[in-house]
The first five atom37 places (N, CA, C, CB, O) and aatype in JSON, in Angstrom:
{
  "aatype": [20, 20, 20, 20, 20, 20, 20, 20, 20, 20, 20, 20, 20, 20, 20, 20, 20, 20, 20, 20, 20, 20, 20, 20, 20, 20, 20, 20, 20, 20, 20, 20, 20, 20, 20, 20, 20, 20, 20, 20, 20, 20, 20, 20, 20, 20, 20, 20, 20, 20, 20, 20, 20, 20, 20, 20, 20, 20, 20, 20, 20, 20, 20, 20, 20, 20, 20, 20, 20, 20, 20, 20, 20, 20, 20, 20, 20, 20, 20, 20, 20, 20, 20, 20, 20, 20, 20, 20, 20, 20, 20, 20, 20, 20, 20, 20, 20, 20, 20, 20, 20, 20, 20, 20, 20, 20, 20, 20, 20, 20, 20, 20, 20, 20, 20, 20, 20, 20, 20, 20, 20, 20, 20, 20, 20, 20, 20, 20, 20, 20, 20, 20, 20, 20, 20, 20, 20, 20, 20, 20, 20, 20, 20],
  "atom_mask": [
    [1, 1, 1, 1, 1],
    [1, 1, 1, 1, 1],
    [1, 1, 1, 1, 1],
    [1, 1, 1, 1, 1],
    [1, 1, 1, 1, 1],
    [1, 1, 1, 1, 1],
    [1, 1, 1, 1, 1],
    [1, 1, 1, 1, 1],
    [1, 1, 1, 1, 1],
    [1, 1, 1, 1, 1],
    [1, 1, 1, 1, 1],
    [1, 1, 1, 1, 1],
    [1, 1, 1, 1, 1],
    [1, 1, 1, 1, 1],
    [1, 1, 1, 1, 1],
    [1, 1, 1, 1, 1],
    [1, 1, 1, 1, 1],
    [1, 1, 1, 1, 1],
    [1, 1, 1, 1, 1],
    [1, 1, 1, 1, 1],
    [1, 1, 1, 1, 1],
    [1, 1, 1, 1, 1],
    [1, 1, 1, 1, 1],
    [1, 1, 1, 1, 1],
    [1, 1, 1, 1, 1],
    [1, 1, 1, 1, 1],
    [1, 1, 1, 1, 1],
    [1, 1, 1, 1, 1],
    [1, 1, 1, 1, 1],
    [1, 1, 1, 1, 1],
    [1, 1, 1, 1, 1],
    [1, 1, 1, 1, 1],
    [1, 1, 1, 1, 1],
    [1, 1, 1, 1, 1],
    [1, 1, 1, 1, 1],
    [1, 1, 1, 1, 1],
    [1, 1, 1, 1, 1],
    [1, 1, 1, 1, 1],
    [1, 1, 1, 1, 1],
    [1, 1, 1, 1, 1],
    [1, 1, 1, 1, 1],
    [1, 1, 1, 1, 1],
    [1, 1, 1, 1, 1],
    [1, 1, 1, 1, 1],
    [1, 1, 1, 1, 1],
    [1, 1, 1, 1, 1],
    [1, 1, 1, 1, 1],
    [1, 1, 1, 1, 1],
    [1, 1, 1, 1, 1],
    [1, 1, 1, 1, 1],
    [1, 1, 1, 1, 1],
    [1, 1, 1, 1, 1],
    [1, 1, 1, 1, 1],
    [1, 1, 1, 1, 1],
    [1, 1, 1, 1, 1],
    [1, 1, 1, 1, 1],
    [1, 1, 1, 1, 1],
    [1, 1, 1, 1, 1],
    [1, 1, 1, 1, 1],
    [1, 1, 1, 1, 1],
    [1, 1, 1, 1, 1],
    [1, 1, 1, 1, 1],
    [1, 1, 1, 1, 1],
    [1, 1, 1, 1, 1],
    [1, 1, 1, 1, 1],
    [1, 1, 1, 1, 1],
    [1, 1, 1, 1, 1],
    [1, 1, 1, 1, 1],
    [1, 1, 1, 1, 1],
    [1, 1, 1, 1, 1],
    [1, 1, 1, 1, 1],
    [1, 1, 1, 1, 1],
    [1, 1, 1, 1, 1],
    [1, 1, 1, 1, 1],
    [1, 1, 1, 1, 1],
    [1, 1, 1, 1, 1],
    [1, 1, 1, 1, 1],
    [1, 1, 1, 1, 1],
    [1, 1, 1, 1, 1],
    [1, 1, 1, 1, 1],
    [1, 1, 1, 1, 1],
    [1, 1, 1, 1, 1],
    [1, 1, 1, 1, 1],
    [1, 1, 1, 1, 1],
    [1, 1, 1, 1, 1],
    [1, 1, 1, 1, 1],
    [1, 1, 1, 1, 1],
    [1, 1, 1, 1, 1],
    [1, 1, 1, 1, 1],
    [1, 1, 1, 1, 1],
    [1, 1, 1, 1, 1],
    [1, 1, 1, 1, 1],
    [1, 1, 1, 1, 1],
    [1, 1, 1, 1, 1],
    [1, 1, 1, 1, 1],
    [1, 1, 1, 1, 1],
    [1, 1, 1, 1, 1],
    [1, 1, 1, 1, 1],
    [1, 1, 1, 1, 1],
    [1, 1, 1, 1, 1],
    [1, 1, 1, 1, 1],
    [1, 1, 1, 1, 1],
    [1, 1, 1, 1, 1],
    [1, 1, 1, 1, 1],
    [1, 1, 1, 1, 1],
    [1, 1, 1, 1, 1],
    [1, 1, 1, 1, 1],
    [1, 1, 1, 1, 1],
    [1, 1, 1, 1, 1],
    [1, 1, 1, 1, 1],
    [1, 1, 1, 1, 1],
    [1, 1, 1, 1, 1],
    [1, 1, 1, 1, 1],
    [1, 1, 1, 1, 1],
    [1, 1, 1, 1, 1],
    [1, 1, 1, 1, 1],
    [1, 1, 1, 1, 1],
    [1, 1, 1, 1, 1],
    [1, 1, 1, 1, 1],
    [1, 1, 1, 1, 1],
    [1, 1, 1, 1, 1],
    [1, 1, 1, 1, 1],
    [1, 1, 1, 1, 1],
    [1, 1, 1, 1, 1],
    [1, 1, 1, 1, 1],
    [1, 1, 1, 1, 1],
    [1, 1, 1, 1, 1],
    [1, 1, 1, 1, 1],
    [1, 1, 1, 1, 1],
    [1, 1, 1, 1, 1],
    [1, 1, 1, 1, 1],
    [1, 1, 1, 1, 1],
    [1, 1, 1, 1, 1],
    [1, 1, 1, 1, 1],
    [1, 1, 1, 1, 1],
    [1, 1, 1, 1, 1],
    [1, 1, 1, 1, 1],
    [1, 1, 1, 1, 1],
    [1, 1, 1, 1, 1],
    [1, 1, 1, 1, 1],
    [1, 1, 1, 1, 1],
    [1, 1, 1, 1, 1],
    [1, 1, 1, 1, 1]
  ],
  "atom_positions": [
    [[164.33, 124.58, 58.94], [165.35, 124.39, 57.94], [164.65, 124.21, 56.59], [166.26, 123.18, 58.27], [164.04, 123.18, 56.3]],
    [[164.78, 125.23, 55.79], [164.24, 124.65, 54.47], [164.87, 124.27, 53.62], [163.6, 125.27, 53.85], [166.03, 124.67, 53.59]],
    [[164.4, 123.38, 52.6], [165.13, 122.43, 51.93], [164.6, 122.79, 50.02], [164.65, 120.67, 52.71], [163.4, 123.05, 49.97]],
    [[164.83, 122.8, 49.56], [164.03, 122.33, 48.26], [165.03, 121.62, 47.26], [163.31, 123.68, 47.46], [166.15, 121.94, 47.68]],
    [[165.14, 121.04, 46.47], [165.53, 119.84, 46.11], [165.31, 119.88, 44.19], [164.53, 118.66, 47.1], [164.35, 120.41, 43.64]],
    [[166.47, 119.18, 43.48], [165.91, 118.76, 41.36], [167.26, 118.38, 41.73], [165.42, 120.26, 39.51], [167.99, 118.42, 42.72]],
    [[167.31, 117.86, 40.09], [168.04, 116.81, 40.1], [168.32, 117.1, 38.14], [167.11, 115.23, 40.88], [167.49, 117.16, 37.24]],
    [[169.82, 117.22, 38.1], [169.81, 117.19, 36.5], [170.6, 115.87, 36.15], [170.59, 118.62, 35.75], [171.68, 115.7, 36.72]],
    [[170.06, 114.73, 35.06], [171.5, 113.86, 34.95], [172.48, 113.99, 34.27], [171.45, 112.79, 34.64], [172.39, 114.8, 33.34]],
    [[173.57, 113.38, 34.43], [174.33, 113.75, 33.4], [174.55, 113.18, 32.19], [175.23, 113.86, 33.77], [174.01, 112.08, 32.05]],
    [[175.34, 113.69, 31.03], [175.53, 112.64, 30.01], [177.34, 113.03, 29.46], [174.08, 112.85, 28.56], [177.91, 113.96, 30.05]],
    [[178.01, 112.36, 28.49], [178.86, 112.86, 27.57], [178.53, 114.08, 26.71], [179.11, 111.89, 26.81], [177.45, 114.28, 26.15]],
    [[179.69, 114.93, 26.66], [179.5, 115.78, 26.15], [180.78, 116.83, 25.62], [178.66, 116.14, 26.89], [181.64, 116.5, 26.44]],
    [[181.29, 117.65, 24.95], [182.5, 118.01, 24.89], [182.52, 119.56, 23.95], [183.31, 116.7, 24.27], [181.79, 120.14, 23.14]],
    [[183.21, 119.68, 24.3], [183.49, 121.61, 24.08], [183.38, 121.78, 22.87], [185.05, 122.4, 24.46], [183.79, 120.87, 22.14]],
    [[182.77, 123.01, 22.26], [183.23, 123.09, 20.69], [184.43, 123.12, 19.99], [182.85, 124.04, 20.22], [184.49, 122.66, 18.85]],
    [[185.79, 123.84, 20.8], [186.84, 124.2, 19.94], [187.0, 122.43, 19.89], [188.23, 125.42, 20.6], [186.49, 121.58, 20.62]],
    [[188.02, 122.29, 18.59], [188.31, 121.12, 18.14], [189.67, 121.14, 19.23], [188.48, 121.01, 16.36], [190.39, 122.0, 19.73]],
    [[189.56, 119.73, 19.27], [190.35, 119.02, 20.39], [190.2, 119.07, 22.07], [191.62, 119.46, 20.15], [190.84, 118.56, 22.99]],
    [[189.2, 119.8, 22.01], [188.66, 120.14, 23.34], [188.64, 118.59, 24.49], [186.96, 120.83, 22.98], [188.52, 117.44, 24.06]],
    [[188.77, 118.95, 25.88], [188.86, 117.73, 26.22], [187.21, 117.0, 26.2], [189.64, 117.75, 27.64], [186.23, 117.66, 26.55]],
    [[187.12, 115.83, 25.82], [185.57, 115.46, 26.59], [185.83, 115.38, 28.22], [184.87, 113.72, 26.02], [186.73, 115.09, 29.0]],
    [[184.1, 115.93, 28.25], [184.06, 115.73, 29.69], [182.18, 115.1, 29.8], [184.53, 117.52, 30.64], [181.33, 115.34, 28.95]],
    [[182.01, 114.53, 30.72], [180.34, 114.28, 31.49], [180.01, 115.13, 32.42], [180.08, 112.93, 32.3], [180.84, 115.46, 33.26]],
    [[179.01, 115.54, 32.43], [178.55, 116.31, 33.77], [177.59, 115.54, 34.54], [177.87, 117.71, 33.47], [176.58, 114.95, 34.14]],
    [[178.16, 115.67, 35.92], [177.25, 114.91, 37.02], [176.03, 114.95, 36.98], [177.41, 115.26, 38.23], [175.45, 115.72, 36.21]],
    [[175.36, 114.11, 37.83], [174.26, 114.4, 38.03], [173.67, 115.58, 39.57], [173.83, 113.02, 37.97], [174.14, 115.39, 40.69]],
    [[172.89, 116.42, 39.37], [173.5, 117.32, 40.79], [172.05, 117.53, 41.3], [174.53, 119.09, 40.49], [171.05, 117.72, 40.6]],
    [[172.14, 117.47, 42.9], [170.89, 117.89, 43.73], [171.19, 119.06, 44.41], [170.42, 116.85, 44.77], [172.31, 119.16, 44.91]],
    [[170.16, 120.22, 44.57], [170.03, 121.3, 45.36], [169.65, 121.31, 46.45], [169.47, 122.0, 44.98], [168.44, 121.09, 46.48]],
    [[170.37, 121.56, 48.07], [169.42, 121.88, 48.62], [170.09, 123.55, 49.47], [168.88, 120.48, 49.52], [171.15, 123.83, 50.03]],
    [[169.0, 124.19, 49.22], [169.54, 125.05, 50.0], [169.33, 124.86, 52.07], [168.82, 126.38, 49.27], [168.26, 125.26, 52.53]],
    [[170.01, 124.49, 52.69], [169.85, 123.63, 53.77], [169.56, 124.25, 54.82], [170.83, 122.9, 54.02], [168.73, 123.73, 55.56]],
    [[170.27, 125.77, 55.25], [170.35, 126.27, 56.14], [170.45, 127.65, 55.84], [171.15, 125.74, 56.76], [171.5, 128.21, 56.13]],
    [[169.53, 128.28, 55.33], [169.94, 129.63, 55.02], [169.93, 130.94, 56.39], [168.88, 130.02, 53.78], [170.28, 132.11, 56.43]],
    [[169.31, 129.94, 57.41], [169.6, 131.13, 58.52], [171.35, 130.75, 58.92], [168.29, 130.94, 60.22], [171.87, 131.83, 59.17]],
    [[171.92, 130.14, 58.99], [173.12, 130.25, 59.36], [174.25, 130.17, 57.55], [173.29, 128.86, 60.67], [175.46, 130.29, 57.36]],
    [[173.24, 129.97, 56.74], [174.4, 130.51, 55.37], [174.74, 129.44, 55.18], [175.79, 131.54, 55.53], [175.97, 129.56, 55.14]],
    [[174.44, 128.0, 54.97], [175.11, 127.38, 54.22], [173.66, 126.81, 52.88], [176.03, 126.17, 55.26], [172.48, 127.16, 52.86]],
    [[174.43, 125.85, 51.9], [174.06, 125.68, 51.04], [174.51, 124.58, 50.68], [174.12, 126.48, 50.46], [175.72, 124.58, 50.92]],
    [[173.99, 123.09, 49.96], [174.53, 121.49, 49.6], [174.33, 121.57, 48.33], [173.73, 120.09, 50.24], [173.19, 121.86, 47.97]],
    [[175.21, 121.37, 47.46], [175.57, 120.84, 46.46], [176.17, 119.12, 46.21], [176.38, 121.76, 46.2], [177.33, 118.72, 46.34]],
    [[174.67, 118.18, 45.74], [174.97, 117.01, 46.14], [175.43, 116.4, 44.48], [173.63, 116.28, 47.05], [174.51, 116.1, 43.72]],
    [[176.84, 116.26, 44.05], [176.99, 115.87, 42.41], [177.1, 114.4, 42.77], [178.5, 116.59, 41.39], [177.93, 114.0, 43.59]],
    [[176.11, 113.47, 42.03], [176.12, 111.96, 41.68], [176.93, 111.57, 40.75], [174.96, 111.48, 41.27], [176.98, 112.07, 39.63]],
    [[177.81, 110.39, 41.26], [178.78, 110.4, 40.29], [178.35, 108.71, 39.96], [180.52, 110.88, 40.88], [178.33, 107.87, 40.86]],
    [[178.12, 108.48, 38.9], [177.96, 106.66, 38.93], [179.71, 106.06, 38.98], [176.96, 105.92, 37.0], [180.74, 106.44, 38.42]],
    [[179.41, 105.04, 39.9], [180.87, 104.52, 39.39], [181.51, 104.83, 40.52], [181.6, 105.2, 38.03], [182.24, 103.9, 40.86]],
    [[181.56, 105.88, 41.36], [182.59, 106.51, 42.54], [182.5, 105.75, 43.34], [182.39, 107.81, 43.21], [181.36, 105.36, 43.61]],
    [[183.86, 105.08, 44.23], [183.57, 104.34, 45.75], [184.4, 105.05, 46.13], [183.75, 102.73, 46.18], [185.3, 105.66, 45.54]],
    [[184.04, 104.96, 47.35], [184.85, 105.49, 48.87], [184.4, 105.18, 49.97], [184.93, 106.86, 49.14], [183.35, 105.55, 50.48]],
    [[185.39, 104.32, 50.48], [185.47, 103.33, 51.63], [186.53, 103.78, 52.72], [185.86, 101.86, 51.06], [187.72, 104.0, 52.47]],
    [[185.88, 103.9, 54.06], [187.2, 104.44, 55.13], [186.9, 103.45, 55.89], [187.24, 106.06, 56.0], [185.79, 102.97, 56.15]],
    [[188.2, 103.06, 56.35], [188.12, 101.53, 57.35], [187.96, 102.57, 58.86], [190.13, 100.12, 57.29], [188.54, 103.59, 59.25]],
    [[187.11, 101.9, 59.28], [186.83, 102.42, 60.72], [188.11, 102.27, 62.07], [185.45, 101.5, 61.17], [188.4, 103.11, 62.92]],
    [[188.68, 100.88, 61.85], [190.1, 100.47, 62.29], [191.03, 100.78, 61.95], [190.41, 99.55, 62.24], [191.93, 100.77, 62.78]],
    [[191.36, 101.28, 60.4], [192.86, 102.05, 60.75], [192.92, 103.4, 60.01], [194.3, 101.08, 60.19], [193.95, 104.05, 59.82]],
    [[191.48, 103.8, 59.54], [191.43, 105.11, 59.01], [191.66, 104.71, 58.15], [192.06, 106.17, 59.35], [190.6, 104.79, 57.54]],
    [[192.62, 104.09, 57.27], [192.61, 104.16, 55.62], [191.28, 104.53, 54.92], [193.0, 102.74, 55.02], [190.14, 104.09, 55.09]],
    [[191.78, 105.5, 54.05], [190.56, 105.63, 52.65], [190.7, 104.91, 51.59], [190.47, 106.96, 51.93], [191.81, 104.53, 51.21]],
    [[189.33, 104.56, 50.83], [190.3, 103.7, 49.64], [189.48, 104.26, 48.99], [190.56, 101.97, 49.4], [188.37, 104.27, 49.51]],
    [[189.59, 104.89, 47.77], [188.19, 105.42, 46.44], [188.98, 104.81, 45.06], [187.86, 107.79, 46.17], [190.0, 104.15, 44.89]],
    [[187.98, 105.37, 44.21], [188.5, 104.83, 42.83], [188.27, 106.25, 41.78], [187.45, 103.25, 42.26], [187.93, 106.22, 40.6]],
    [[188.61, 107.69, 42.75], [188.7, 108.74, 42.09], [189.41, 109.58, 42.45], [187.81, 109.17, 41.92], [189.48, 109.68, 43.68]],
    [[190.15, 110.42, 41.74], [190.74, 112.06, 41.92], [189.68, 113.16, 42.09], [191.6, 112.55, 40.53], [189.02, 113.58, 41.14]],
    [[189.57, 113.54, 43.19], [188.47, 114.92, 43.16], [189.26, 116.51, 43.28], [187.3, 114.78, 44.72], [189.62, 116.95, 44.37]],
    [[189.38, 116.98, 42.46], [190.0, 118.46, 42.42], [188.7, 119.15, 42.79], [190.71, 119.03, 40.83], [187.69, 118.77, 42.2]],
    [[188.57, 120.28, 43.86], [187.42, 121.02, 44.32], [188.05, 122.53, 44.28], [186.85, 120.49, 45.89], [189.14, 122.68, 44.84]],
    [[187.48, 123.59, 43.68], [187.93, 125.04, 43.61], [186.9, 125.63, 44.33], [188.12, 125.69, 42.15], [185.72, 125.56, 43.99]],
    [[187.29, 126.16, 45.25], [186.43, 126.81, 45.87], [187.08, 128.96, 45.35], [186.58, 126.03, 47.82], [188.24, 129.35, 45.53]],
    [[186.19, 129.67, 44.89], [186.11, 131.05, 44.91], [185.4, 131.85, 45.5], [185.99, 131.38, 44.06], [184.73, 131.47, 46.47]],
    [[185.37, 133.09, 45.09], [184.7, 133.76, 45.97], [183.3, 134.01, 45.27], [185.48, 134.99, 46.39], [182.29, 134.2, 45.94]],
    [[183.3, 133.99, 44.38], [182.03, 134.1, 43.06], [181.98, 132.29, 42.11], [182.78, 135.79, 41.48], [181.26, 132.05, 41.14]],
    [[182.84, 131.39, 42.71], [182.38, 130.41, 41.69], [182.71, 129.23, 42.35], [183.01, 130.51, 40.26], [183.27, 129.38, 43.44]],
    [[182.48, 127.97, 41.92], [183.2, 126.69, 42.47], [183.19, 126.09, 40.95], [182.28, 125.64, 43.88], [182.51, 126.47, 39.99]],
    [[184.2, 125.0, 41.01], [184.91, 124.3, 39.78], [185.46, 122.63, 40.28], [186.4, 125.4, 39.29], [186.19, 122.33, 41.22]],
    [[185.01, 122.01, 39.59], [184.75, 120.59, 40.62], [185.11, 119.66, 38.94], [182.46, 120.33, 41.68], [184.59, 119.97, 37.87]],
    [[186.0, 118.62, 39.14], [186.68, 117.63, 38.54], [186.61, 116.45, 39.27], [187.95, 117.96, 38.3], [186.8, 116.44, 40.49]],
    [[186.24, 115.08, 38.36], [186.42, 114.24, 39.18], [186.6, 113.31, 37.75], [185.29, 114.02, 40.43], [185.89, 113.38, 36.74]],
    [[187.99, 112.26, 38.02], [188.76, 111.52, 37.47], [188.48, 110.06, 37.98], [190.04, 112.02, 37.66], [189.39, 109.67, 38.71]],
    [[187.64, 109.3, 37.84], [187.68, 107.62, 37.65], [188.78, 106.99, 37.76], [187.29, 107.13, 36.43], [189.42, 107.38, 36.78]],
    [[189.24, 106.47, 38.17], [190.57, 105.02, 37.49], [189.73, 104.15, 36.59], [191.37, 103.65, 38.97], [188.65, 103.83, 37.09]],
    [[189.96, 103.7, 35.43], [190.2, 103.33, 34.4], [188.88, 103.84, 33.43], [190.54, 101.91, 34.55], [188.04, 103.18, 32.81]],
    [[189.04, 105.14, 33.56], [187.55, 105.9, 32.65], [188.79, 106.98, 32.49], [185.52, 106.55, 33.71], [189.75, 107.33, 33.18]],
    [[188.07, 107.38, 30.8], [188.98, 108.31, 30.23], [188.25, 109.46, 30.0], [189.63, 107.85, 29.03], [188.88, 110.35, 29.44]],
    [[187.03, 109.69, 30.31], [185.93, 110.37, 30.38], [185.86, 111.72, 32.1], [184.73, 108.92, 30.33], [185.38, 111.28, 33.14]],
    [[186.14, 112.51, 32.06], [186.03, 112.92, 33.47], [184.77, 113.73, 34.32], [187.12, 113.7, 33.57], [184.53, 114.62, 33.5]],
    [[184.05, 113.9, 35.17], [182.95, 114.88, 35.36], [183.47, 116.07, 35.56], [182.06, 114.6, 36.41], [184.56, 116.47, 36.0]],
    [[182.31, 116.66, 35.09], [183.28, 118.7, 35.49], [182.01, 119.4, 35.62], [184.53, 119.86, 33.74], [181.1, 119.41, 34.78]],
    [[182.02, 119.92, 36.63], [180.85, 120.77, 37.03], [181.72, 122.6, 37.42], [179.95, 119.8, 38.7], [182.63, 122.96, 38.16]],
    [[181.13, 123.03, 36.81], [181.76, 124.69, 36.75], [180.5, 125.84, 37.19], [182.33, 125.13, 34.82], [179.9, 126.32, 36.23]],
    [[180.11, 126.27, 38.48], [179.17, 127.67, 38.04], [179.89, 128.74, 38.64], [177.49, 127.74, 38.63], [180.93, 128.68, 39.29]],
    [[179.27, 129.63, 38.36], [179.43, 131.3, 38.75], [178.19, 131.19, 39.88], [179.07, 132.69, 37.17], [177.1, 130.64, 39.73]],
    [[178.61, 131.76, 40.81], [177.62, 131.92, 42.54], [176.78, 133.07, 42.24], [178.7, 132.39, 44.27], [177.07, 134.15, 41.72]],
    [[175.8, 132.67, 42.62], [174.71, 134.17, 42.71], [174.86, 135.24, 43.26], [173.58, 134.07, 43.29], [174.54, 136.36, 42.85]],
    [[175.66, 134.76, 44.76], [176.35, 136.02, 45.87], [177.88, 135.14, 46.04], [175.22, 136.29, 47.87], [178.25, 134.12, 45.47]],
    [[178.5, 135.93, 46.99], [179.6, 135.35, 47.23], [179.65, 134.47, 48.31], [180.44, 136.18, 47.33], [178.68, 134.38, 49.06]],
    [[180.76, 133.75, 48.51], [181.22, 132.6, 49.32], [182.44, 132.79, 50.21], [181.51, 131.49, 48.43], [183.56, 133.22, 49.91]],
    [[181.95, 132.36, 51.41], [183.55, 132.35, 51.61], [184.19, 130.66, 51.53], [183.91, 133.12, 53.34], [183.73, 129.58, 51.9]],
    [[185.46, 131.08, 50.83], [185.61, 129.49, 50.15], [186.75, 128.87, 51.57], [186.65, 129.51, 48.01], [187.1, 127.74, 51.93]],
    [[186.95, 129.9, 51.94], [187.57, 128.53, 53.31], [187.09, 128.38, 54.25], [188.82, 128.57, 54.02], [187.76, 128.01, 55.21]],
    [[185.94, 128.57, 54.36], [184.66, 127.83, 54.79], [183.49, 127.11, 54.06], [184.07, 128.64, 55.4], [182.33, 127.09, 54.48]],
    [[183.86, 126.6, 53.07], [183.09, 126.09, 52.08], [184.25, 124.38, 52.34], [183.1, 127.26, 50.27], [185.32, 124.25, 52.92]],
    [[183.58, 123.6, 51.77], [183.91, 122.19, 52.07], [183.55, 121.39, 51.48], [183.67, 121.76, 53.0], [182.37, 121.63, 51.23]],
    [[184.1, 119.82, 50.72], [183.36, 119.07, 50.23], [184.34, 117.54, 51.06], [183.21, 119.4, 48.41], [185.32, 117.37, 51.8]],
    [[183.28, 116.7, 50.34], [183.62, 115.27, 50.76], [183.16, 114.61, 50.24], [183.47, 114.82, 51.81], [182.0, 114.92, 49.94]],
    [[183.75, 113.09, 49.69], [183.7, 112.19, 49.2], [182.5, 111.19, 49.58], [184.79, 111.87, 49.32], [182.46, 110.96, 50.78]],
    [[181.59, 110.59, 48.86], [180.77, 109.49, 49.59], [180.59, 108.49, 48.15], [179.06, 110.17, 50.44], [180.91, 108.78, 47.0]],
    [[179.98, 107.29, 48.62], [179.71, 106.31, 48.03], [178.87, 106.85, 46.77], [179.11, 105.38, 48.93], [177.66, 106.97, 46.97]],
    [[179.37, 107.18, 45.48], [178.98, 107.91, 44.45], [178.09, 109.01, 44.41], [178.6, 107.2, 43.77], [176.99, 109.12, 43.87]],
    [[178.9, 109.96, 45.21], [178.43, 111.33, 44.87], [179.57, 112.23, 45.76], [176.67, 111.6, 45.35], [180.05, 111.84, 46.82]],
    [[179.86, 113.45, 45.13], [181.11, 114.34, 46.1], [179.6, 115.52, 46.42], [183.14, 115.29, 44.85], [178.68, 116.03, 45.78]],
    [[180.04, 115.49, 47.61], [179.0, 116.62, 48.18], [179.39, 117.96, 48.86], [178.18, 115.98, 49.2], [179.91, 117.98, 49.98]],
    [[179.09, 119.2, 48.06], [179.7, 120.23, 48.42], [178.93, 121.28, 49.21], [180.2, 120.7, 47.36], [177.8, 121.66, 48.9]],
    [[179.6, 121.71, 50.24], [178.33, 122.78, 51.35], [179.52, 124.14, 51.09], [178.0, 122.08, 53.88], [180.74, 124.13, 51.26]],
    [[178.51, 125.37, 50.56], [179.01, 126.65, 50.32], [178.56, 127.26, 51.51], [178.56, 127.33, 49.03], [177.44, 126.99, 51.95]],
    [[179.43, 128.17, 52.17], [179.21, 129.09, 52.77], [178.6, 130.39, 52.53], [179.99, 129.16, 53.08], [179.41, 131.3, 52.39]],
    [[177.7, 130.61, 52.47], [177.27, 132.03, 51.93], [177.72, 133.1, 52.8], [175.74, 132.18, 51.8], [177.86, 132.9, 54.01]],
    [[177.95, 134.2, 52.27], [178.72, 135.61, 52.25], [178.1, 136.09, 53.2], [178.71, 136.58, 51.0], [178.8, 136.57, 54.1]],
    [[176.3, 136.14, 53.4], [175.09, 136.73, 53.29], [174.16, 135.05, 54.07], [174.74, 137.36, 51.28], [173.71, 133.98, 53.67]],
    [[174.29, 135.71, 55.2], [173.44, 134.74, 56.03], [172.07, 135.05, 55.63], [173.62, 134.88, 57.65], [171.74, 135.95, 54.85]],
    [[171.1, 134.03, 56.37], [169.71, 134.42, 56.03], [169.33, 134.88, 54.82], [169.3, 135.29, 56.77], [168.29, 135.47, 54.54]],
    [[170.18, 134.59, 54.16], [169.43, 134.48, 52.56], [169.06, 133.03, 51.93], [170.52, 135.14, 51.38], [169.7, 131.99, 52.09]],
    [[168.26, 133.15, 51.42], [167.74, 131.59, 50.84], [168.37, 131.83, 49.24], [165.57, 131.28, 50.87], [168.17, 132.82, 48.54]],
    [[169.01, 130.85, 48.98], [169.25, 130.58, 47.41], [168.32, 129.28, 46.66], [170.96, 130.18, 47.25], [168.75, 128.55, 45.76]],
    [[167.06, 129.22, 47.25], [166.09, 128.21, 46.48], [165.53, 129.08, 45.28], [164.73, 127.6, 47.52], [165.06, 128.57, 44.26]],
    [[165.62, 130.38, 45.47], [165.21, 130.65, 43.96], [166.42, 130.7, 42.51], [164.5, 132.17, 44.09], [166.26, 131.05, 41.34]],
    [[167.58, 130.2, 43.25], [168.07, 130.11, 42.74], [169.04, 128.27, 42.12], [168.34, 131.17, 43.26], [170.18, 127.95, 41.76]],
    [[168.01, 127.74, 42.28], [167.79, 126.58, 41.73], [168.47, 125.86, 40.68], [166.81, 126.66, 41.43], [169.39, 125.05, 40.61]],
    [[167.68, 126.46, 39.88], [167.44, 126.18, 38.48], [169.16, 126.26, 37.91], [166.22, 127.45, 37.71], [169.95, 125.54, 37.31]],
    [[169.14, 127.47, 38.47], [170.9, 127.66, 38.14], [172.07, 127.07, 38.2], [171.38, 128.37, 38.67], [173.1, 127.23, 37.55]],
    [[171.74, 126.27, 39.14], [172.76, 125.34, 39.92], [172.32, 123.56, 39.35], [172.47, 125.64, 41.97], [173.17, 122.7, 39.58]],
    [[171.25, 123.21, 38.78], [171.25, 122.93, 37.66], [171.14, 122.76, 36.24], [171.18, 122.79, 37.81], [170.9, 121.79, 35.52]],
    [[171.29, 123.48, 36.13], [171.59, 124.28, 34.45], [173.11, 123.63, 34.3], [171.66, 126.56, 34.41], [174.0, 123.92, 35.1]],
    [[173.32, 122.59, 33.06], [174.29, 122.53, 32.47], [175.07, 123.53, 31.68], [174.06, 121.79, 31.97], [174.63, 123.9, 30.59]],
    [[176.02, 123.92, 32.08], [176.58, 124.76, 31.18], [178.07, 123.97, 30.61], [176.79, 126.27, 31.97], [178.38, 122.81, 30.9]],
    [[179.03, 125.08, 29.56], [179.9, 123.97, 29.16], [180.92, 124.51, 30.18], [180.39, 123.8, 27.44], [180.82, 125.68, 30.53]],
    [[182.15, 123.49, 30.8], [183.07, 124.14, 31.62], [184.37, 124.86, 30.61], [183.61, 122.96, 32.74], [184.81, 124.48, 29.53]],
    [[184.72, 125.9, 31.36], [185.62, 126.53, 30.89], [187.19, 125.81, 31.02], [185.43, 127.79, 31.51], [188.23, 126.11, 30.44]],
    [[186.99, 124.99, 31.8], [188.73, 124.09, 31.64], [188.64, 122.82, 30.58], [189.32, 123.19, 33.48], [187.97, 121.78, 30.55]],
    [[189.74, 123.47, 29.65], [189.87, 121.99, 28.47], [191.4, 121.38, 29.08], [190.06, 122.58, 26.19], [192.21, 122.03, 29.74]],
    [[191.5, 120.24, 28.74], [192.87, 120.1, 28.08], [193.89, 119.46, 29.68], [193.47, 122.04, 27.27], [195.04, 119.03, 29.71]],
    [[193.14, 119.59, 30.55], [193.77, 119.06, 31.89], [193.89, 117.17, 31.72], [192.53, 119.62, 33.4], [194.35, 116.5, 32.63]]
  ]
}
């Protein structure tokens, strides 16, 4: 299984057009995990996120909204705090394609962690790294 691994942090930051929403971008780890069977981890650190599941009655309890877009060329990832007016937004375009209903994420103790399905088994996306942390600005304002 190969792995390779960076880490970008995040900070405040906000769109050029005027009135644009602010947003932060996570902090995000790569690993490409499993490229003989096609998947791929996208680990975004979120400071601040809880999520707690009671083992006894299943309840979840967090202190965030996570909107996850899964495409066939991109993923688009929001995550909303309770009482932060600030939101994270992580937006890329995929190197190859995905299939997104087999793609998946989940909540953990500050960080949402996303595994892509690749299109294209046995391909490694470690050279494609850098890309996946590369800040770019997201294309959704105003939500």
């Amino acid at each position: 299984m190969a792995a390779s691994g960076g880490a970008a942090t995040g900070s405040i930051s906000h769109s050029p057009e005027k009135g644009a929403e602010k947003y932060r971008f996570p902090s995000v780890l790569f690993r490409d995990d499993d490229p003989v069977r096609g998947f791929t981890t996208l680990i975004l650190t979120v400071t601040g996120l809880t999520y707690r599941k009671s083992c006894v009655t299943r309840k979840v309890e967090t202190n965030a909204v996570v909107e996850v877009k899964f495409e066939t060329d991109s993923v688009s990832v929001r995550i909303k705090l309770e009482n932060e007016d600030v939101p994270f937004i992580y937006e890329k375009s995929l190197p190859d394609d995905i299939y997104p209903l087999k793609s998946k994420y989940k909540k953990k103790n500050g960080a949402v962690v996303l595994t892509l399905a690749k299109s294209k088994q046995n391909e490694s996306w470690a050279s494609h790294r850098q890309h996946f942390l590369h800040r770019s600005n997201p294309t959704t304002t105003g939500q």
